[in-house]
N, C-alpha and C positions, 0 to 999 in steps of 0.2 A: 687117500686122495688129498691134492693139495689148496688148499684153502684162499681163495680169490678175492681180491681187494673188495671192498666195501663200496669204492665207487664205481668196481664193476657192475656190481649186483645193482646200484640205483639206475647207472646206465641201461644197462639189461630190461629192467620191470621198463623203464622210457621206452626203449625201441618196439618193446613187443605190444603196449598200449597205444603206440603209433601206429602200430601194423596190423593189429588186430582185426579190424571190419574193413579192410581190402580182400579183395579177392586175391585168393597166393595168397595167403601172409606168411607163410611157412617159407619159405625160399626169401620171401623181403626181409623177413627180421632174420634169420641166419647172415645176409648180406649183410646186415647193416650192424649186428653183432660183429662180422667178421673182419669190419672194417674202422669200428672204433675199438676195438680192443686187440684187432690183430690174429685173434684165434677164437676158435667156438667153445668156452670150458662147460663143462656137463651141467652147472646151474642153468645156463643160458636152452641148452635141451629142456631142461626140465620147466622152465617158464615158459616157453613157447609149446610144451607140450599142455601144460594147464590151460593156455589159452584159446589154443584150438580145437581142445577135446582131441588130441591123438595121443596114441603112447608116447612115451619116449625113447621107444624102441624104434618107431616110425619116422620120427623127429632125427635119432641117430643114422637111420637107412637112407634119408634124404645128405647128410653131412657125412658119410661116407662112400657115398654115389657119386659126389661131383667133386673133381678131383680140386677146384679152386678154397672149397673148406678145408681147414684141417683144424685138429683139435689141441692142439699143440702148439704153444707160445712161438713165436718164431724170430730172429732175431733181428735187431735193425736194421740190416740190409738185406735181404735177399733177393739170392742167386739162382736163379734155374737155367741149368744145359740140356738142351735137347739133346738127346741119345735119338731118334729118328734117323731112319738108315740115311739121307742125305747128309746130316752132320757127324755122322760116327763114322761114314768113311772118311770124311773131310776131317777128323780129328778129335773130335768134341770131347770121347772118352780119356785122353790125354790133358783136355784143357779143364776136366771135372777132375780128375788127380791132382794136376799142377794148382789149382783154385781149393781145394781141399788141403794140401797140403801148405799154400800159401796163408791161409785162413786158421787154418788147426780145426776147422770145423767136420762132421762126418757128411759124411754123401747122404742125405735126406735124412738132415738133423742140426741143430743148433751147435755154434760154438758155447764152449764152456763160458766167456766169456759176454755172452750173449750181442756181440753183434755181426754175426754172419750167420743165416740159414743157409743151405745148400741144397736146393731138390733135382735132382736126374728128372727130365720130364720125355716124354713123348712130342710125336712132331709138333712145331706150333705155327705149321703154313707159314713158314718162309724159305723154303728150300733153296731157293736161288741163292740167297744168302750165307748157307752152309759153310761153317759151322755158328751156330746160335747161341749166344748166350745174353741174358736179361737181367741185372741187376737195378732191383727196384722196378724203375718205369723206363729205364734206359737200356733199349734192344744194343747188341753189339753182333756183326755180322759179318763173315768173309776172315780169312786170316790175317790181313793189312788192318784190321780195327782191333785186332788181339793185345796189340803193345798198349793200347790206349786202356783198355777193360783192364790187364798191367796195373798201369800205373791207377786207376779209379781204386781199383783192391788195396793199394798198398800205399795212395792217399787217404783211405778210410782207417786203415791199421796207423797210418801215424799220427792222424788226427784225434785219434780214440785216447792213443795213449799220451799226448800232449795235454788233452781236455779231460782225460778219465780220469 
């Protein structure tokens, strides 16, 4: 297993001392892990299970229940296409190849590079919108908004490597 910055672990013990005598704390501090560090790494189980008196088997069953945790670093930007029957007929599965391929990253996985995740998701209640895709916080929807997600992808790749 691989060994997580030091200012994770100070973060970590913070959030779960914040959260600890709320009710929920278990779903608060996975959030709030999830969100300053981007992923759930297993130390961050294992404190929040210390603190609530559960396993960490229980702690794990929670962060793999809900599909918005993952435990896995994810990269600077991330991408999810709805595969939902409304956007996979509209295309979606062509625009997760074409975005994978543009990217070099795998379909529900990091670039080597580390900045593009790629997750295939299930519907995400936009269907009118068909085909769907969200990079970051920026919904992209219908095939006339497709040039524009285009060029956002391939503004981030030449940016990276002017500034990387």
């Amino acid at each position: 297993m691989k060994k997580i910055k030091e200012e994770y672990l100070v973060r970590i013990d913070e959030i779960v001392k914040m959260h600890q005598d709320k009710p929920g704390p278990v779903k608060l501090m996975l959030h709030e892990v999830q969100k300053e560090l981007g992923y759930i790494p297993f130390e961050a189980i294992e404190a929040i299970s210390e603190a609530t008196n559960r396993s960490a088997a229980d702690i794990y069953g929670v962060v793999t229940f809900y599909s918005q945790f993952t435990t896995e670093p994810k990269g600077k930007h991330v991408i999810g296409v709805c595969l939902g029957t409304a956007c996979y007929v509209n295309g979606s599965q062509t625009i997760l190849e074409l975005l994978s391929e543009m990217t070099g990253c795998p379909v529900n996985g990091t670039s080597s590079d580390g900045l593009f995740s790629i997750d295939a998701t299930r519907c995400v209640g936009a269907c009118g919108l068909a085909p769907v895709v969200s990079v970051d916080d920026t919904v992209f929807g219908c095939q006339k908004q497709l040039e524009e997600l285009k060029m956002l992808v391939l503004n981030y790749i030449k940016e990276e490597r002017v500034n990387g």
